[in-house]
DRENMI-124798 format. One record per residue (C-alpha): residue number from 1; residue in three letters; x, y, z. Coordinates in Angstrom, 2 decimals, always signed. Example, Ala and Ser with C-alpha at 12.3 -4.5 7.8 and 13.67 -1.06 7.14 Angstrom:
k:1&r:ALA&east:+12.30&north:-4.50&up:+7.80;
k:2&r:SER&east:+13.67&north:-1.06&up:+7.14;
***
This chain:
k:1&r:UNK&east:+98.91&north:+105.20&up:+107.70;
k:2&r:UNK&east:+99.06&north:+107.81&up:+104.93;
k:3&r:UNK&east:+102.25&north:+106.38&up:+103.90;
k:4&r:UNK&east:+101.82&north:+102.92&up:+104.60;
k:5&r:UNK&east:+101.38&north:+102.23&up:+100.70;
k:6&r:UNK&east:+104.78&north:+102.34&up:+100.54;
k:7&r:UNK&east:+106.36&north:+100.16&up:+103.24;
k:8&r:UNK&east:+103.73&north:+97.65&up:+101.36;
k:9&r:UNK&east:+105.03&north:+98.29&up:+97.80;
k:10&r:UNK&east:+108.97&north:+98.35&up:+99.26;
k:11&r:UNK&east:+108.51&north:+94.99&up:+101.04;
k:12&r:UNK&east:+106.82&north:+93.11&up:+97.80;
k:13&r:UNK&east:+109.61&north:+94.94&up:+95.28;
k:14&r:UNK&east:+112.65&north:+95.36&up:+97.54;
k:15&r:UNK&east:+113.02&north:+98.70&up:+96.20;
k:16&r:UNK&east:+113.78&north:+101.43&up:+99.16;
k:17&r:UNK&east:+111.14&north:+103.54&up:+100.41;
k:18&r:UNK&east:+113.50&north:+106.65&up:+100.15;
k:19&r:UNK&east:+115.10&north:+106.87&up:+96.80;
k:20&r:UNK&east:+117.64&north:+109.09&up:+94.62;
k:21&r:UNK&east:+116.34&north:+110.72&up:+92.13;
k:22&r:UNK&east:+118.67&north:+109.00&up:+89.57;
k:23&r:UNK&east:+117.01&north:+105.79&up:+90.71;
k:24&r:UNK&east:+112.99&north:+106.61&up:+90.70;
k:25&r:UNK&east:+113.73&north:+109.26&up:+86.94;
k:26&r:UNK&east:+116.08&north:+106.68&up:+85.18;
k:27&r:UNK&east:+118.02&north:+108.06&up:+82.18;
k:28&r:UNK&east:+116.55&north:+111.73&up:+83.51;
k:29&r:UNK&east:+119.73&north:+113.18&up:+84.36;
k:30&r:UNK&east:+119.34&north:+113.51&up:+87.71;
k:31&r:UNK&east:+123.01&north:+111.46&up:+89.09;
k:32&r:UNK&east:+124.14&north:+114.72&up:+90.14;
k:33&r:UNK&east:+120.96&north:+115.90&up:+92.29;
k:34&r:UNK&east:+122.06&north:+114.97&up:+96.27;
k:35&r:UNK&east:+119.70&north:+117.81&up:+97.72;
k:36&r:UNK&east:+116.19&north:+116.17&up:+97.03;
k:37&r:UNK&east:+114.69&north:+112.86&up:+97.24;
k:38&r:UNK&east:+112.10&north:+110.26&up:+96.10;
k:39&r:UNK&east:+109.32&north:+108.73&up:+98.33;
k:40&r:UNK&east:+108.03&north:+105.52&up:+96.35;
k:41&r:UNK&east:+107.73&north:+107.02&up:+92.80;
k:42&r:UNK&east:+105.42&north:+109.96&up:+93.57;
k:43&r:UNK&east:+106.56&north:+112.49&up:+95.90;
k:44&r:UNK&east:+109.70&north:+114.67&up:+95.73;
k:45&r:UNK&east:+111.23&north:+116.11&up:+98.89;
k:46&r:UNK&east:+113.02&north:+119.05&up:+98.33;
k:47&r:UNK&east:+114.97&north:+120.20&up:+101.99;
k:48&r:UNK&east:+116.51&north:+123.09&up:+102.86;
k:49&r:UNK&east:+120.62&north:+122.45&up:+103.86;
k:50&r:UNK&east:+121.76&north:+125.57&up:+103.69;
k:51&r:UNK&east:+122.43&north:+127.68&up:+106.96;
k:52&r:UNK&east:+120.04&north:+131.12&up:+106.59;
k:53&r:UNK&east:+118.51&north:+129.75&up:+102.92;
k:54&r:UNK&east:+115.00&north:+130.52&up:+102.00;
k:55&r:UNK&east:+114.65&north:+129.56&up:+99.03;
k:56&r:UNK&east:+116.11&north:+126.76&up:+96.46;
k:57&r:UNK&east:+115.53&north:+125.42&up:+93.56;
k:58&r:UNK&east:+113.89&north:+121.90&up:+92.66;
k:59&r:UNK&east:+114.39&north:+119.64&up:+89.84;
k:60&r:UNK&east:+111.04&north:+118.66&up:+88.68;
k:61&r:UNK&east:+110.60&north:+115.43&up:+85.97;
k:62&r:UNK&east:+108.17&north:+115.72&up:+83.19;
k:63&r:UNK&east:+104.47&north:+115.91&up:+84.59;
k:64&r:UNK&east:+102.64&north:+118.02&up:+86.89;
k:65&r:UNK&east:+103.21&north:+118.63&up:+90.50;
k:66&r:UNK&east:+101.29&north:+119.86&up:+93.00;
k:67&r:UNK&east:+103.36&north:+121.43&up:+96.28;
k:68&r:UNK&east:+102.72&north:+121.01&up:+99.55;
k:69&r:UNK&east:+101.71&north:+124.36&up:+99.58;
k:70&r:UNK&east:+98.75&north:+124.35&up:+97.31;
k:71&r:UNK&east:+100.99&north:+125.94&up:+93.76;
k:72&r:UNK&east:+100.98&north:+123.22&up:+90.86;
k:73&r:UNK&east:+104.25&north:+123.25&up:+89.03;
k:74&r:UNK&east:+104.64&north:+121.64&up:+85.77;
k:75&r:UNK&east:+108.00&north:+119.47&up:+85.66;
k:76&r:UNK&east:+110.97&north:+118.64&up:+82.72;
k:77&r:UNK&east:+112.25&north:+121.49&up:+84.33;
k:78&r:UNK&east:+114.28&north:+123.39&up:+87.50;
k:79&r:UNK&east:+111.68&north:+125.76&up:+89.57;
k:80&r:UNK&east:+112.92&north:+128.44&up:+92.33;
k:81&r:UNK&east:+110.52&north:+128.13&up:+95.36;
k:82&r:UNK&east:+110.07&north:+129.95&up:+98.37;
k:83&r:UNK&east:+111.07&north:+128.29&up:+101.87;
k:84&r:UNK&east:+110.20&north:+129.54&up:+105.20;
k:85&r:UNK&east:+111.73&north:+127.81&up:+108.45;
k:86&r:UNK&east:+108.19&north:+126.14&up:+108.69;
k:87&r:UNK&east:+108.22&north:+124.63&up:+105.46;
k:88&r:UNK&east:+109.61&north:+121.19&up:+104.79;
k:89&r:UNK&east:+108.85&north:+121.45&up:+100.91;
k:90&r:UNK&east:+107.43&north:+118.24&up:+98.44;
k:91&r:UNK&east:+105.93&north:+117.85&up:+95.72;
k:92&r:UNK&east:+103.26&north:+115.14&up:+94.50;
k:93&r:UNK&east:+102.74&north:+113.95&up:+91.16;
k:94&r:UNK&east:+99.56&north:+114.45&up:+89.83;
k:95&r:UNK&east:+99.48&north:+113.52&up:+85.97;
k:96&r:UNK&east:+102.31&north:+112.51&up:+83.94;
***
């Protein structure tokens, strides 16, 4: 249910639920990212796909960003975050 907002917005756009980056930060520069994506416009997964990684860094957009760990982050720019094997990480936008 917590997500359900977007199937909603998806089916009256026609916009996918699970975007690039390039496509939700247009003119950004974010073509290149292929390691992190877009749910609806507001949250950015960030997954680890290296073997034995635990940490990576994240492409942020302008704004602030608050983790799924608590930390607020503010964006326009590349952060380095910590990544346990329990942590899927995201990142919500909470003010442009």
């Amino acid at each position: 249910e917590q997500f359900l907002h977007f199937a909603e917005s998806a089916a009256k756009s026609g916009e996918p639920i699970v975007k690039p980056m390039a496509m939700a930060f247009p003119n950004g520069g974010y073509e290149l990212v292929k390691d992190q994506f877009v749910l609806g416009n507001t949250i950015i997964v960030a997954p680890v796909i290296k073997k034995d990684e635990r940490s990576r860094a994240v492409l942020l957009p302008q704004g602030k960003w608050k983790a799924d760990d608590g930390n607020i982050y503010v964006g326009g720019k590349e952060v380095v975050i910590d990544v346990p094997l329990s942590r899927l990480p995201f990142f919500e936008r909470v003010s442009k």
